[in-house]
Each structure stands twice: as C-alpha cells, then as structure tokens.
N, C-alpha and C positions, 0 to 999 in steps of 0.2 A: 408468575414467578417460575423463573425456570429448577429442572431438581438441583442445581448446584448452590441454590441460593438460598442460606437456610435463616431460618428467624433472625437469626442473631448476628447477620452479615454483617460486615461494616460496612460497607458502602451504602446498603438500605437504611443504616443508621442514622450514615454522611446524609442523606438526601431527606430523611425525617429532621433532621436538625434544621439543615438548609432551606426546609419548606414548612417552616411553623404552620399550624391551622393546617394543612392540607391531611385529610383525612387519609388518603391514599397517595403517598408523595410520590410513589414509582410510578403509578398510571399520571402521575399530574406532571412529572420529567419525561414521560415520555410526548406525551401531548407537546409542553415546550421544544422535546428535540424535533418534533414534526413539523412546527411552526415553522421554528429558528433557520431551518436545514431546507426551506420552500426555495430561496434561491440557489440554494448547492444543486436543487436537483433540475433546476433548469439549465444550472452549465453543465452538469450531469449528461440533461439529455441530449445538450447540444454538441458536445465532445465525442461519447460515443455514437454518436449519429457519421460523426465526419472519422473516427476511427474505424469503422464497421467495414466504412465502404473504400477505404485507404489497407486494411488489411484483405482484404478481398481483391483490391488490384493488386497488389503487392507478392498474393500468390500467385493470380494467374499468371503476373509479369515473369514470375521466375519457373513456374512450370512451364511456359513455353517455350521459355531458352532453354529450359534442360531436355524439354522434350520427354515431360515425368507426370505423373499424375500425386506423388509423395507429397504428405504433410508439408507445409510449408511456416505458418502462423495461424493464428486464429485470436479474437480478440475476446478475454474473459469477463465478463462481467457476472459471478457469481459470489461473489461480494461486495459490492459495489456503496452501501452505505453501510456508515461504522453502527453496531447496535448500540441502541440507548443505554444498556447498563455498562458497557465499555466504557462509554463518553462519563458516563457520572463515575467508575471506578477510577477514569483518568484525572479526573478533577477530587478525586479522595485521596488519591495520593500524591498531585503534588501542593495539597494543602496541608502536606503533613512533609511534604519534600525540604529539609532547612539550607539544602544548598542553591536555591532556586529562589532569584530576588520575585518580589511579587510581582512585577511588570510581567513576568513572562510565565507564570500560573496559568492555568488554565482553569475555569470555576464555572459554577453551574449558571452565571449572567453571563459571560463572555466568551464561554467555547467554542460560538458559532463562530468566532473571529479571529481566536488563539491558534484550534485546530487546523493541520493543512490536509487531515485527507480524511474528512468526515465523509468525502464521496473521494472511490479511486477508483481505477480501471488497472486492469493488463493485458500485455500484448505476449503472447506466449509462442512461442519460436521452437523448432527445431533442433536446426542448429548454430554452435555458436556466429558462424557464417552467416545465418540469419538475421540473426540478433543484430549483428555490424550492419549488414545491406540496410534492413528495416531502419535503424536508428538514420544512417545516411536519407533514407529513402522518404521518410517522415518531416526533418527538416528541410529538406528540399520542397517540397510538398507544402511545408506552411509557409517558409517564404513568399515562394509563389501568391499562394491564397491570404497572405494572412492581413490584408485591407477585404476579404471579404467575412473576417470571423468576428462573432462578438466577443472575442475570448482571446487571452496571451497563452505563448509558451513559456516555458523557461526551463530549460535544461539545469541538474540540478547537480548528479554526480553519478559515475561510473565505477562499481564495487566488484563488479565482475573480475577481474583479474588483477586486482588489488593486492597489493603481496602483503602476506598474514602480519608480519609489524608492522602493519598500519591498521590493521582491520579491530572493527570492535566489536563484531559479531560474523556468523558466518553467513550471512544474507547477499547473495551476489543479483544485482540488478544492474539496469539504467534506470535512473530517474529522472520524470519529468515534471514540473509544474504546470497545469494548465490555471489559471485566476480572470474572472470577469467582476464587474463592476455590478454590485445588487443590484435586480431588481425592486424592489417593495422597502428596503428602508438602509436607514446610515449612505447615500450615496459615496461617500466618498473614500469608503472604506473598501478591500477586495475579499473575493469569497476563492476557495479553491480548490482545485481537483488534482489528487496525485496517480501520476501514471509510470508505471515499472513495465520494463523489456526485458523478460529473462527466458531461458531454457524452459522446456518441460522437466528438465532434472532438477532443476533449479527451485520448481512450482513443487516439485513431488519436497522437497528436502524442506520448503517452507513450511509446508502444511504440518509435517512432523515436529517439525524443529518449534512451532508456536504454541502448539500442544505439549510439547512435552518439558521446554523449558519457560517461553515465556509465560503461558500458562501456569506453571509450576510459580514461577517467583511470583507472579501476580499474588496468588494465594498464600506465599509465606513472606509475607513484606516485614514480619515482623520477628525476621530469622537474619542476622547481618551474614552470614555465609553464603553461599551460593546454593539453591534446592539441591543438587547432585553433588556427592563426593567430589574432588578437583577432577579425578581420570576423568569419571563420565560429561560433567562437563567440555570438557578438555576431546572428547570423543562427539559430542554433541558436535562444537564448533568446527572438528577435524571433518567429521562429512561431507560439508559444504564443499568442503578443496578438494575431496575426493571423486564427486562428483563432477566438479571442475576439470580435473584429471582426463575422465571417461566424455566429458562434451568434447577436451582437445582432439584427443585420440578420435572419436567419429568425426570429427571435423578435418584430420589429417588424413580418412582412409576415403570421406567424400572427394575431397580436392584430386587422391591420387586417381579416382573412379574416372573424377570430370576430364582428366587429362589422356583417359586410353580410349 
C-alpha cells in the first residue's frame, strides 16, 4: 500500500466490497489487473517495438537534411501501463458517477474492455514542426506496412492548437489509437493502446498539471467545486496555452534559421 493510501480509503473500501471473501482484496485486484491486461501487453510490446525503430529513422532522416546533430524525438515509454489502484479508483468513481448510463461504466469485471489506455506510449518531439513531420511521417509509414502488422491505427484527435472554446482541458496532444484482436480469450472483442504526439513542453506541463489538479480532484470527489479557487484553476488551464505560445515562437525562429 502506497503512503497515500490510508486505512480508511475508499477505494480499498470499493474493492473490499467488490471482492467478498477475499482476505486481501488489493493484492487479489492486482493479480486480476495482471491477468486481465496479458494481452494489452502483447500489443504493448508489439507497438513499441515498430515505434522505437520509426522514431529513430525519423530522427536520423531529419538530422541529415539539416545537417544537425539536435534533439529530434525520442519515444517514451515510462509510463506505459496504467497502475492497478488507478484502474480500481476509475471504477469507484464511475460507480458512484449518476450521469453515466451503465453500458459505458467501467467496473472491476470489465475494465479490461471499457479502458482504452490501460497500456500507452508517447512520442515526444522537439518541435512543434516536429510534431507535424512525425504525425505525417508515421501514417505514411503504416500505410505502407500496415498488411504486415497485427495491430490498427486510428487517429483519434488533435488538441494541440485547438482554440480555448473548444477546449476542456489544457492537455495539447495528437492522439492515436492503436487495437488488436486478443490473444488468450473473448476473440471477438478489441483490446487497446493509446498513443499521444506532443512537445517536451507539453510533457513538462502534463506531469505538473496531473499532480496538481487531476490529482487534486481525484481526492476531493466529494467537494462539488473545483480543488483550486476559480483563478488558480483558471492559471492551471492558462499554462498549457502559454506554453503553446513559446513552442510557436521557437518554431518561428527554427524556420527563420533553416532559411539563412
């Protein structure tokens, strides 16, 4: 049990309920997520195998024309499976969510099939220019290939330059869906991998931003306001754009560089 997790959690509660008889319900859901999650990580490994070496051409291809040795992309995989008490706190709250019909819940039997990014990746870029080539550069790439993969794509949506009334958060990505067909049981159902294309600025603004708000509301779900005063929320969401700002601008004085 990690230090945030204290006796009287509710979610260890949610999963003692959910698992009568089970002496230790946490270690017996995790066992389950391990199970459940066998064929996530076979498209898992098969995704990042064919991204590894797609982002490796992808740099060399562009350090040669530039005639640069610079950062180009590199492909993350340091979060790449969702953690078990994530998955169980996602199914505690939308058991308790009343705007959400039950078909589309997610619960400790079916979250291996609910979930779409219990395995994810990303591809982390430089710059914004990057970010564009690469997305180009990847579907072209599976076209070509894509009668030799066991695995779909499916592009899903671009947040990146999305203008603030439309936005619901300040998350800028591309996203991708990768889904293959199980191995080991349900055949006819799909299992899936989520893939985002964003900035290093973008990565830096995530990491703070899921710590400190989503983070934050996770733990007060049972506060109907938002965990931050309006400003600081309102300051929260404003960074991401801000950031946004500063990827244009070095992407405006790369371009002017490429040209002298």
């Amino acid at each position: 049990m990690s230090a945030d997790q204290k006796p009287d959690d509710p979610v260890l509660d949610f999963l003692a309920e959910a698992l009568p008889g089970e002496p230790e319900p946490a270690k017996a859901f995790q066992k389950t997520v391990k199970k459940k999650t066998e064929d996530h990580r076979e498209l898992l490994q098969g995704v990042e195998s064919w991204l590894d070496k797609l982002t490796t051409r992808f740099t060399s291809m562009q350090r040669n024309a530039e005639g640069s040795t610079r950062y180009v992309c590199s492909l993350d995989t340091s979060n790449k499976e969702k953690f078990w008490y994530t998955i169980a706190d996602k199914c505690y709250r939308d058991k308790n969510d009343d705007n959400k019909n039950q078909n589309e819940k997610s619960t400790i039997d079916n979250f291996y099939r609910t979930m779409t990014d219990l395995v994810r990746l990303r591809v982390v870029c430089s710059f914004m220019s990057d970010v564009d080539l690469f997305k180009e550069y990847m579907e072209k790439i599976f076209e070509n290939e894509k009668n030799n993969h066991e695995f779909k794509m499916k592009f899903l949506k671009n947040t990146i330059n999305q203008h603030i009334k439309d936005r619901k958060s300040g998350h800028r990505s591309i996203k991708y869906r990768f889904s293959s067909t199980p191995y080991t049981e349900e055949p006819d159902a799909e299992i899936y991998l989520e893939l985002q294309i964003m900035t290093s600025f973008q990565v830096a603004w995530d990491q703070k931003d899921h710590f400190l708000v989503y983070e934050s509301a996770r733990k007060h779900q049972d506060q109907t306001a938002t965990p931050f005063p309006n400003y600081e929320d309102e300051l929260a969401f404003s960074m991401g754009g801000t950031l946004l700002v500063l990827d244009t601008l070095f992407d405006e004085i790369k371009r002017k560089r490429e040209k002298e």
